[in-house]
C-alpha positions in Angstrom: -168.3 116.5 -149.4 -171.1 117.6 -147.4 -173.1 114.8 -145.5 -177.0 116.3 -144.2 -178.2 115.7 -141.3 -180.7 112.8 -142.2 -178.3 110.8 -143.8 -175.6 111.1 -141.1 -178.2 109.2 -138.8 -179.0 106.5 -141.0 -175.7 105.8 -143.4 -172.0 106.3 -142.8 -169.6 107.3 -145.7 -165.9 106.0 -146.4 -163.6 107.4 -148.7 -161.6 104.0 -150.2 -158.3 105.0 -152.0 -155.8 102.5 -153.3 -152.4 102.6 -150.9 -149.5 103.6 -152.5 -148.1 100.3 -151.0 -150.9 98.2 -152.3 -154.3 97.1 -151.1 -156.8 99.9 -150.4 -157.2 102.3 -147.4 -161.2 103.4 -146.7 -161.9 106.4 -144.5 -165.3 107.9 -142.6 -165.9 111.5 -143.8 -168.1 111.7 -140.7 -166.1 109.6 -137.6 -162.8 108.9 -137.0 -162.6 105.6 -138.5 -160.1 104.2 -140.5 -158.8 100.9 -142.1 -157.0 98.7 -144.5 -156.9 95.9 -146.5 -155.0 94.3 -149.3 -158.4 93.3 -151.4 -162.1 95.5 -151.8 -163.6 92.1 -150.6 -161.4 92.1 -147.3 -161.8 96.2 -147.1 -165.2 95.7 -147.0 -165.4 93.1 -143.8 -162.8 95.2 -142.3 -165.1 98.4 -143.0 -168.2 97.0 -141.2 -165.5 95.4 -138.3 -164.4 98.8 -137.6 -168.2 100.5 -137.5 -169.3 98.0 -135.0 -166.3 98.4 -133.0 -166.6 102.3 -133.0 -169.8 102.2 -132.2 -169.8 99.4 -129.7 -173.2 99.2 -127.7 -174.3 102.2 -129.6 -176.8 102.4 -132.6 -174.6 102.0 -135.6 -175.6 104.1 -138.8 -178.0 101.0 -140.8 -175.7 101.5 -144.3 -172.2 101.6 -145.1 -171.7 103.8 -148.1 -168.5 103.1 -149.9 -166.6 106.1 -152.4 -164.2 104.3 -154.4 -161.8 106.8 -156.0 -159.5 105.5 -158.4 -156.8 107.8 -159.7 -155.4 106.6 -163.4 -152.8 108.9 -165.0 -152.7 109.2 -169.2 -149.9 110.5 -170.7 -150.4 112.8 -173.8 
């Protein structure tokens, strides 16, 4: 996924996948930023936890973007 330039300065972007142990796992395509949560409500406060803390006294990108990919299998 290619991120321009304007938006990398005003928005970050996570990739959230469910764990294979449970719970979800969310990503920055842009920073190295990861974390975890058992719930999409608790991934999200973990999310904006770990953007302040990477950016610490830093300007933080103003929006959060989250990808949600959610893989379901069919069989034939």
């Amino acid at each position: 996924m290619i991120i321009s330039e304007k938006h990398r300065e005003t928005e970050i972007l996570f990739l959230v996948e469910e764990a294979d142990e449970g719970g979800y796992i969310a990503r920055s395509l842009a920073f190295p930023i990861y974390t975890q949560a058992d719930t999409l409500d608790e991934l999200r406060d973990m999310v904006r936890d770990a953007v302040l803390c990477h950016f610490g006294d830093e300007p933080a990108p103003a929006l959060i973007r989250l990808h949600i990919v959610k893989d379901e299998v069919l069989a034939v």
